[in-house]
C-alpha positions, 0 to 999 in steps of 0.5 A: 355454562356460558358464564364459565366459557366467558370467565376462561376466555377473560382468564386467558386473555388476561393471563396473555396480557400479564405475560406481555407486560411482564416480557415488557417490564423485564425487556432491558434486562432480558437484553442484559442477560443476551449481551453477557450469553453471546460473551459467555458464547464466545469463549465456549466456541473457540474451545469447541472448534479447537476441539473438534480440529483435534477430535474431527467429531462430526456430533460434535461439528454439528453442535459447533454449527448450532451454537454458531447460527444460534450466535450470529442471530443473537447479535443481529437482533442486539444489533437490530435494537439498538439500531432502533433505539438510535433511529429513535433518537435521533429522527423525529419522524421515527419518534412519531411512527413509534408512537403509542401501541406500534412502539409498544408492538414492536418491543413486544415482538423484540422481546419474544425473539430475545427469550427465543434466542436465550431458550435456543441459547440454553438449550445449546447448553445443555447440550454441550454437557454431553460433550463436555466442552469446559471454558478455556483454562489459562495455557502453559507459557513456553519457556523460551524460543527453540531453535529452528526445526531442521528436517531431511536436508543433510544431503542437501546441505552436503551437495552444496558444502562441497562445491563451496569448499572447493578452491579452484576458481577464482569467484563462483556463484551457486545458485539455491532455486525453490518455491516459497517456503520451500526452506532456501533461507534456512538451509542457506543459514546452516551452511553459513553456520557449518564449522568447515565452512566458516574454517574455510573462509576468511570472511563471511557476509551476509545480504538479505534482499527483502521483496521490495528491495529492486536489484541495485549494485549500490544498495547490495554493497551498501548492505555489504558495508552494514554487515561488516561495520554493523552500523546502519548508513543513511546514503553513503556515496557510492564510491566510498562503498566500492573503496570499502568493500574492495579494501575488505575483500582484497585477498582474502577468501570470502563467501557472500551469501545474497538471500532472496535474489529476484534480479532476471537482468544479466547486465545488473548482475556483471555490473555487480559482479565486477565490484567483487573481483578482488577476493582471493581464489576460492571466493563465493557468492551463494544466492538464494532465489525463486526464479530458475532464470535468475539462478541460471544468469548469475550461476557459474554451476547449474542451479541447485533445485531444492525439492519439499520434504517427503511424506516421511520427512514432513510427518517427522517436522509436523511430530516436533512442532505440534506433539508434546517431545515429538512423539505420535499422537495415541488418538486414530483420530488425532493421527489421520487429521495430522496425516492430512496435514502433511498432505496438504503442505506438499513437503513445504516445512514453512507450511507445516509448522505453520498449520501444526502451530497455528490452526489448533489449539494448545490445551495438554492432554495427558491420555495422548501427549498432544501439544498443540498451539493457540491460534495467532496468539498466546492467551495468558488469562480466561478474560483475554479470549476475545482479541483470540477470537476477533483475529482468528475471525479477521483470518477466516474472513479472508477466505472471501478473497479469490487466488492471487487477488491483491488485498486492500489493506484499508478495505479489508480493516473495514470490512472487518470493523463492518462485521465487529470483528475489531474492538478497542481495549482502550477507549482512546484507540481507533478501530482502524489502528486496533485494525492496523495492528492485526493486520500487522500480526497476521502479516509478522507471522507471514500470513499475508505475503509480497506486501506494497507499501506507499512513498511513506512506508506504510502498507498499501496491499498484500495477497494470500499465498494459496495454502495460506488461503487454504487454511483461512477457508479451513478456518471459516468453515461454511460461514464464508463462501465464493459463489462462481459458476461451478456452485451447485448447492449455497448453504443457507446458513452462510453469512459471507458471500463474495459473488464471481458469478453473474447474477444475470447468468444463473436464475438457479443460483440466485434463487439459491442465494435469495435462501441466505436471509441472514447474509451479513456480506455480499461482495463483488471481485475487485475487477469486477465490471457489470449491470445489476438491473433495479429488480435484482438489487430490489431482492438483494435489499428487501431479503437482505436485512441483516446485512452489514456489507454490501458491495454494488461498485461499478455495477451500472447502476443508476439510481440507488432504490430509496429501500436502501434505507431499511439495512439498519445494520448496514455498515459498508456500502460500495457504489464506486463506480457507477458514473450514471447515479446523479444524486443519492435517496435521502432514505441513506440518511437512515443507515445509521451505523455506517462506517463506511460510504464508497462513491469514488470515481461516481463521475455524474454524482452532483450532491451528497445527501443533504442530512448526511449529519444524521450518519453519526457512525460515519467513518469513511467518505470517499468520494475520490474522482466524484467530478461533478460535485458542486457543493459540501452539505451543511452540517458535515462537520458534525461528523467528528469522527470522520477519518477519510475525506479525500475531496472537500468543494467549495460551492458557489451558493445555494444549492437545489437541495438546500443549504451548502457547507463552506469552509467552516465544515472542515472545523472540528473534523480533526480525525481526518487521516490521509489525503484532502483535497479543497477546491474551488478555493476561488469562492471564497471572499476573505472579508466572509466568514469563511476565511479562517474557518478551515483549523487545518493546522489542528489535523495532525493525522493528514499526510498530504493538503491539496489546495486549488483554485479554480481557474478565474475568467475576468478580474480577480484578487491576488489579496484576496488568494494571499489573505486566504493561503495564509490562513490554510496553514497544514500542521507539521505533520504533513508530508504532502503539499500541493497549491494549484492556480493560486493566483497570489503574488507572494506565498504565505509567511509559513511557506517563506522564511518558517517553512522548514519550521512550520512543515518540517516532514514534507517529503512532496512539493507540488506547485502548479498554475500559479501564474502570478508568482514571481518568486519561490520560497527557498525549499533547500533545507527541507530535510525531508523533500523527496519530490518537487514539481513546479509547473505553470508559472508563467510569470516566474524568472528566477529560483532563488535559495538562501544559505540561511546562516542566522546572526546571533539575534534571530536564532529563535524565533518568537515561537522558540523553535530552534533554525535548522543547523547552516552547515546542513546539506542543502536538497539533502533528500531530493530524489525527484524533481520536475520543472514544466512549462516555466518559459521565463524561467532563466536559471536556479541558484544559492545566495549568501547572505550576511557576514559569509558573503563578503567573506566568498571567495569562490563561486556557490555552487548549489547540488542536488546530492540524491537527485535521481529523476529530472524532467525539464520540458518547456522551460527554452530560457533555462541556462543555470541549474544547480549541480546534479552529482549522480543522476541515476533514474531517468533524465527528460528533456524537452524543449531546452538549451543545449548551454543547459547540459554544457553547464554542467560540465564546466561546473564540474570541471569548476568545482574540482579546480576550485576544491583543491584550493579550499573545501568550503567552495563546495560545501553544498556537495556531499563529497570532500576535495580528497573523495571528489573523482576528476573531471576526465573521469566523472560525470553526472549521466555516469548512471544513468539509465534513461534519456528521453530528449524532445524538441531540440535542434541537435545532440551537441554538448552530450556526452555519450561516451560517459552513459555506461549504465544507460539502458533506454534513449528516446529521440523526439523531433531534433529537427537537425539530426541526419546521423545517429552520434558515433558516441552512442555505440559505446552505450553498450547497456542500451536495451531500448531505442526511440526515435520519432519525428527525425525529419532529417535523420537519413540512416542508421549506422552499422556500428548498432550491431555492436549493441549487444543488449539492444532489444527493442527499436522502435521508428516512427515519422521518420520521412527521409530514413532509408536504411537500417544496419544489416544486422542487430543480434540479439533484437526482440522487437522492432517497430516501424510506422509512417517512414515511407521510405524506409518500406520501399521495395529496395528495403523490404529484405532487409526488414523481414531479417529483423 
C-alpha cells in the first residue's frame, strides 16, 4: 500500500515537472502567440465599441470592458518581459541576481501568467460569437466632398440680406454675434454667395481674421489687397496699401465681410474705418464675432444674436450627416442615442456633425440604413486599423485634462509616446513627429481650438472646447478618470488618473485609489503646488507597478525614494519643481524604458546620476532652471537618441560621484531638436581635448545655441575664448544665437564675413557681456533677423555694416556657396531691436566698399525698413543711428542724447531732398523717390503706440504733434520737467500716463481733459506736483503715491473727484 502512495506522489511530482519544462521550452513561443492575440485584439475592439455606440447593448459594453482589462494586462505583462530581458542585458548585477534556479523561477511565474491571459483571451472569444462581432471590413469610400449641410437659417439669412440691401447710408457696419460653432462663418458664406447680393453690390471682398491674428488696420487692408489681386504679399508699405484699397472702392458699392472679428478697441476700429470711406453709398461692412462688445463698438445697427438650431432643426442636420439619404434610423435604439446626441450639441450644427460623424463608426447596415462615420480617419484596408486605433486612444487620453486647461502640446506627444499609443510606420521616423502629425489631425479637424504657436510657427498649446472634451470622455469610457473632490466611487479597473484632489485631504479616496493596481498614469493639475509626504509617494511607487506615467512636479519633495526603481515600465517621470531634491537615487538608472526625465526648475539638484548612460530609451531630459548644476555625467553621450537637452554644463573637475562629462558628451548627440544652452565655456582650455569636441554643426534639428561663459575673476585668455568660439560653429538651420560674457577680442570667422553663408535662417541674435569686443560682425544681409539684442560691450565704439558689393573674383567662395544679391535690402526683417549698457557706443553706420564708393555721390543712409520695437538704455555717447522709417510697437529710451532723436528728423528731411535727385541715395529704404511722403507730413513715431522716456534732462527735439496712434507714455526721472509739453494734447489716442520721479514737474495742465481716451494715470515720487486738472472724463484708474504735496488738504476734493 505504501509502495502505491510512494509511486503516485513520484507520478505527481514528476508529471508537474514535465509540465513546468514544457511551459518553459514553449515560453518564446507562447510570447509570439500573445503579441499576435492583442493585434488580433486590437481590431476586434474597435469594431465592438463602434458597435455598442450604435446598439447601446449593455451585455455587449460588458464584453467590450472584459476584453479591454483582458487587453491592458496582456500588454503589461509583454511590457514587463521584455523590461526584464533588457535589465538582464544590460546590468551585471541583474544578470548575477537572475542566476540559476531564481531566473528560471521567474520565467516560470511569467510563463503561467502568459497561458492565463491566452485562456482569459480565448475565453473572451468565445464569447464574442454570440455577439457576432466580425473584423473590420475595408468601407466604402465616398465619392467626393458634399457641400456644406445648411439647416433652420432661412429666417436668418433674410433678416440680415435686408438690412444689406438697403442703400441709404453711406457705410453701415452689421455685426454677426454667436458662441463658437454656432455657425457665424457659414451663414456669413451664403450671404455672401446669395444672387441679390452679389447683384447688389459692385464688389465683394472678403477677410478672414484667424484667432492669433491681432486687430491691425494695416494687415486688415492688407488682406483686402490679397483678396482683390489674388497674390500673396510679403510687407508692402503701408501707404501703398491705403492708395490700393481706396483706388478700388472709389465709387463703387462694396460689401466687405471681415470674419472672426475680436477687436474690443474703438479707436482701432475708427482708425479702420476711416481707410474705407470712399465707397459709394449703400457700402457694407459685415462682420463676424463672438464678443457682443466687439459687435456693439464697430455696429451702426444693434448686433444680430445668432441663436443654435432647435430640437427639430438640429435632429434634421444630425439625419443628413450620420444616416444613409438623411432618413431615421428603424432601430429604437439607434434612435434614442441620436436623440442623445442632439441634446448634448445644444443646437450648435458644428457639434452635430462633428459627433454624427466622428464618434461612430462607418459599416452600412442594410436593415436600418445607417450610415455612420470612422473615427478620425477613413480605413481603406483591414491592416490599416492600428493608427485608427492609436488616434482615437490619443483623443480619449485627453479626456484627463480639466476645462479649459491649456494643452502642452509637447507633453502631451509624450505622454501619448508613454502609454504606446504612437508608433512609426516607417522605421526612420521619430515618434515625436508620428506624434506631431496626430496632434495636427486631431487639430485640422478642430478638435483642439485657440492654438499658441512660438516666433517660429510651430504649435506650442491648445485647449478643448467643453463639448469636445465631453465627447474625448465619451470616448475613453472609465479607462480615464479625474478624481476631485466630488469622487465618491474610483473604478478599480482604471488605468489614467489625473488627481485634483489632495491626497492629504481624503484617506477615503486614497484607499479607494491604492485599489487601481493596474494604474498606468497618475497625473497632477499643471497649476498644481502641493507636498506629497515620503509615505504617501512610498504607497503610490510600491502598489503602482504597472505604471507608465507618473507625475510628482512640484510636489515638496526631497528626497526621491530608491523604490523608484522598481517601475520597470515607467516611461514618464515628472519631478519638476521640486527645489528641495539635491541628488537623484541611482536606482533611477534602472527605468530602463524611460522616454521622458522632467526636473526643471529643481533649483538645488547638484548632479545627475552618475549611469545615467544606462536609461538607453532616454528621449527627453529636461533640466531647465536646474542652477546648481555643477557638471554633465560621463557617458551621456551614449544616449544617441537624446532629443531634448535644454542646458549642457561644463564642469571644473572630478566630481563627488565620479567622473564629469566634458564637451565630448555632445559628440554624437545629433537628434537634439530645440533649445541648447552650454556653459561654463570658461573651463575649457583649447590646448585639451575637449576644444573641438562639441560637432554642433552636425545638429541640424537645434533652432537656438546659447553660448556663455561664466564670468573670470583675475587673468584670463581672449586666444583661448576665440580658438574656442570658432570651433562652436551651429549648422545652418539654426534660428537662435546667443553668446554671453565671451571675452574674445574678435568673433569667429563664420560670424564675420560667412555669417549669412553659414547661419542663413537665424531669426534671433543675442550678444551679451562680451566686454572686450570692439567690433560687431555686419548682420544687415540676415534676411531672416527678427530680433537683435547687443548689451554689456563696454569696449565697443562703433557698429559698423558693410554694403557688401563682392568684385568678380570673390563671388564664390571656396565652399561654392552663392554671396547674397548687393541689391538686397539690408535689416530687410528686423522687427526688434535692444541696445543696452553700451557707454562707448557713439554711432551706427553702412560703409561702402570698393568700386561704388569712389563712385558716392550722396550720403549712405542705413534703415530699419520693419522695425517695430526699439529700446535704447544706457547707451549716453549715442548720437547716429540708422534710419528707423515706421516704428510702430514700442519705443524705449533711457539715458540717451536728446541729438539722437533730432537725427532722425534731419535724416528724414535729408533723404527726401536728396531722393528727388537721384534714387539710388536711398537705396537701403524700401520706398522709392515717387512713394517717399514729405517731410511736413511724415514721421518715424507717426504709428506709434508706446513711448517710454528715462533719465534724460528735457523733452526737446520730440515731436509730439506727429503721435497720432500713440496709446501709453511713461515719463521717468527727466530732472527739468515743470510742464507737461502742450504738444501732448494732440495725442488724442493716449490710454495710459506715467510719470515717476519728476522733481521739478509742479502741474498738470487742464488741456488733459481733452484726452478723450486717457483711462489710466498714474504719479509717483513727484515731490513739487501740486494740482491736477479739474477734470478727466472718461478716467478708470488713477494712481497717486509719494507726491506730498499733491495730498494736501487744499487738494483733497479735488482727488475724491477722480
Amino acid at each position: 500500500m505504501s509502495e502505491s502512495i510512494l509511486e503516485a506522489i513520484v507520478k505527481h511530482v514528476v508529471g508537474g515537472f514535465s509540465s513546468q519544462i514544457r511551459m518553459l521550452r514553449d515560453f518564446d513561443d507562447a510570447i509570439e502567440k500573445l503579441r499576435n492575440t492583442i493585434y488580433t485584439t486590437q481590431a476586434q475592439l474597435l469594431d465592438a465599441e463602434d458597435k455598442h455606440a450604435t446598439t447601446g447593448d449593455i451585455a455587449l459594453n460588458h464584453w467590450v470592458e472584459k476584453l479591454k482589462d483582458a487587453f491592458n494586462d496582456a500588454e503589461d505583462l509583454l511590457d514587463l518581459v521584455s523590461s526584464t530581458d533588457l535589465m538582464t542585458k544590460m546590468d551585471k548585477e541583474v544578470r548575477i541576481f537572475f542566476s540559476c534556479s531564481k531566473q528560471l523561477t521567474f520565467r516560470l511565474k511569467m510563463a503561467q501568467k502568459v497561458n492565463a491571459i491566452l485562456e482569459r483571451l480565448n475565453d473572451i472569444e468565445i464569447e464574442r460569437l454570440i455577439f457576432n462581432i466580425d473584423l473590420r471590413k475595408p468601407p466604402v469610400m465616398r465619392s467626393g466632398d458634399k457641400e456644406e449641410l445648411v439647416f433652420g437659417r432661412e429666417d436668418d439669412m433674410k433678416a440680415i440680406t435686408k438690412v444689406l440691401l438697403d442703400s441709404k447710408d453711406n457705410l453701415s457696419v452689421i455685426p454677426i454675434v454667436g458662441i463658437r460653432g454656432v455657425g457665424k462663418t457659414l451663414l456669413a458664406q451664403l450671404i455672401f454667395k446669395d444672387k441679390n447680393v452679389e447683384n447688389h453690390f459692385n464688389l465683394r471682398l472678403w477677410v478672414c481674421l484667424s484667432v492669433s491674428d491681432v486687430f491691425d488696420v494695416k494687415l486688415i487692408l492688407k488682406k483686402m489687397v490679397e483678396y482683390l489681386r489674388r497674390i500673396s504679399l510679403e510687407n508692402p508699405p503701408m501707404d501703398k496699401l491705403q492708395s490700393f484699397v481706396r483706388e478700388n472702392i472709389a465709387g463703387k458699392r462694396y460689401l466687405l465681410v471681415l470674419d472672426g472679428v475680436c477687436n474690443e478697441d474703438q479707436v482701432e476700429w475708427l482708425s479702420l474705418k476711416k481707410e474705407l470711406m470712399g465707397g459709394d453709398r449703400g457700402s457694407k461692412i459685415l462682420i463676424t464675432t463672438r464678443s457682443f462688445l466687439a459687435g456693439e463698438i464697430a455696429g451702426t445697427t444693434p448686433p444680430y444674436v445668432l441663436k443654435g438650431l432647435s430640437e427639430e432643426q438640429s435632429w434634421s442636420l444630425l439625419c443628413h450627416v450620420a444616416f444613409e439619404e438623411g432618413r431615421e434610423p428603424l432601430r429604437p435604439e439607434v434612435l434614442e442615442y441620436g436623440r442623445e446626441i442632439v441634446k448634448i450639441c445644444r443646437g450648435l450644427p458644428s457639434m452635430i456633425k462633428l459627433m454624427g460623424n466622428g464618434l461612430s463608426a462607418k459599416r452600412p447596415d442594410a436593415s436600418s440604413g445607417i450610415k455612420i462615420i470612422e473615427p478620425f480617419s477613413e480605413i481603406s484596408t483591414h491592416s490599416n486599423f492600428l493608427p485608427v486605433l492609436k488616434r482615437k486612444e490619443c483623443f480619449a487620453y485627453c479626456s484627463l485634462f480639466p476645462e479649459d486647461c491649456i494643452i502642452d502640446k509637447m507633453t502631451l506627444i509624450k505622454l501619448w509616446m508613454a502609454q504606446g499609443f504612437i508608433h512609426s510606420s516607417n522605421g526612420n521616423q521619430h515618434m515625436e513627429d508620428v506624434g506631431d502629425e496626430y496632434f495636427m489631425s486631431l487639430l485640422r479637424n478642430s478638435l483642439f481650438l485657440e492654438f499658441k504657436k512660438d516666433e517660429w510657427g510651430n504649435v506650442l498649446s491648445c485647449r478643448m472646447d467643453d463639448l469636445i472634451r465631453d465627447a474625448a470622455v465619451f470616448v475613453a469610457g472609465t479607462g480615464s478618470t479625474i478624481i476631485d473632490m466630488k469622487a465618491e466611487i474610483i473604478n478599480k479597473r482604471s488605468r489614467h488618473f489625473l488627481f485634483c484632489s489632495s491626497l492629504h485631504s481624503s484617506r477615503e479616496l486614497l484607499d479607494q485609489l491604492l485599489k487601481a493596481k493596474k494604474l498606468r498614469t497618475f497625473l497632477l493639475p499643471t497649476q498644481y503646488k502641493g507636498r506629497l509626504d515620503k509615505a504617501i509617494i512610498d504607497k503610490l511607487i510600491s502598489r503602482f507597478k504597472y505604471l507608465r506615467v507618473l507625475d510628482l512636479h512640484d510636489s515638496g519633495i526631497e528626497m526621491v525614494p530608491p523604490s523608484i526603481g522598481n517601475l520597470l515600465l515607467l516611461r514618464y517621470l515628472d519631478l519638476s519643481g521640486n527645489e528641495d531634491i539635491n541628488l537623484l537615487p541611482t536606482s533611477i538608472t534602472r527605468l530602463l524604458n524611460l522616454q521622458t526625465l522632467k526636473l526643471s526648475s529643481c533649483v538645488n539638484l547638484k548632479e545627475l546620476p552618475r549611469d545615467i548612460w544606462k536609461l538607453v530609451n532616454l528621449r527627453h531630459l529636461e533640466i531647465g532652471g536646474c542652477k546648481s548644476l555643477a557638471h554633465m555625467p560621463d557617458g551621456l553621450g551614449r544616449l544617441t537618441t537624446l532629443q531634448t537637452l535644454p542646458l549642457f554644463v561644463i564642469g571644473k573637475g572630478t566630481a563627488s560621484l565620479g567622473k564629469t562629462g566634458g564637451l565630448s558628451e555632445l559628440m554624437g548627440l545629433n537628434n537634439l531638436r530645440g533649445e541648447l544652452t552650454i556653459l561654463n565655456l570658461g573651463h575649457i582650455k583649447i590646448d585639451t581635448s575637449e576644444s573641438n569636441a562639441s560637432n554642433l554643426e552636425s545638429k541640424g534639428f537645434l533652432q537656438a545655441v546659447r553660448l556663455q561663459w561664466e564670468p573670470i575673476e583675475g587673468d584670463f585668455d581672449p586666444a583661448n575664448d576665440e580658438a574656442l568660439l570658432e570651433t562652436l560653429r551651429p549648422h545652418p538651420n539654426v534660428a537662435l544665437l546667443g553668446i554671453e560674457g565671451y571675452m574674445g577680442l574678435n568673433f569667429p570667422s563664420w560670424m564675420k564675413d560667412d555669417i549669412f553663408w553659414c547661419l542663413p535662417n537665424l531669426v534671433a541674435i543675442n550678444i551679451s557681456r562680451c566686454s572686450k569686443c570692439q567690433h560687431l560682425p555686419s548682420l544687415s544681409h540676415l534676411h531672416c533677423l527678427k530680433t537683435l539684442y547687443v548689451g554689456e560691450l563696454t569696449s565697443l565704439e562703433v557698429i559698423e555694416e558693410r554694403d557688401h558689393e563682392p568684385s568678380r573674383g570673390n563671388l564664390v567662395g571656396g565652399s561654392g556657396r552663392q554671396p547674397a544679391p548687393s541689391s538686397a535690402v539690408p535689416f530687410s526683417s528686423l522687427k526688434e531691436l535692444t541696445l543696452y549698457k553700451l557707454p562707448h557706443l557713439t554711432g551706427w553706420r553702412m560703409r561702402r566698399e570698393g568700386v561704388a564708393a569712389k563712385n558716392q555721390q550722396f550720403p549712405l543712409f542705413l534703415s530699419f525698413p520693419c522695425l517695430s520695437k526699439l529700446s535704447i538704455e544706457h547707451c549716453p555717447n549715442l548720437t547716429s543711428m540708422p534710419f528707423f522709417l515706421n516704428l510702430e510697437e514700442d519705443l524705449k529710451l533711457t539715458d540717451v542724447r536728446r541729438e539722437l532723436l533730432q537725427q532722425q528728423s534731419m535724416m528724414v528731411k535729408q533723404t527726401i531732398s536728396t531722393s528727388l535727385i537721384s534714387s539710388t541715395s536711398i537705396s537701403s529704404s524700401s520706398f522709392s523717390s515717387s512713394s517717399f511722403p514729405s517731410f511736413s507730413t511724415y514721421s518715424p513715431f507717426s504709428k506709434l503706440k508706446s513711448l517710454h522716456i528715462a533719465s534724460i534732462k528735457d523733452l526737446d527735439g520730440i515731436q509730439w504733434q506727429s503721435l497720432r496712434n500713440l496709446r501709453s507714455l511713461v515719463l521717468i526721472t527727466i530732472s527739468n520737467l515743470v510742464y507737461l509739453p502742450d504738444e501732448i494734447q494732440y495725442a488724442t489716442t493716449l490710454q495710459h500716463l506715467k510719470i515717476v520721479n519728476c522733481s521739478n514737474l509742479m502741474t498738470l495742465p487742464e488741456w488733459m481733459g481733452n484726452l478723450m481716451s486717457l483711462q489710466k494715470l498714474e504719479i509717483s515720487q513727484c515731490l513739487n506736483l501740486t494740482s491736477l486738472p479739474d477734470e478727466i472724463y472718461h478716467l478708470q484708474k488713477l494712481i497717486i503715491s509719494d507726491c506730498p504735496k499733491l495730498l494736501e488738504r487744499s487738494h483733497t476734493e479735488t482727488v475724491k473727484r477722480f
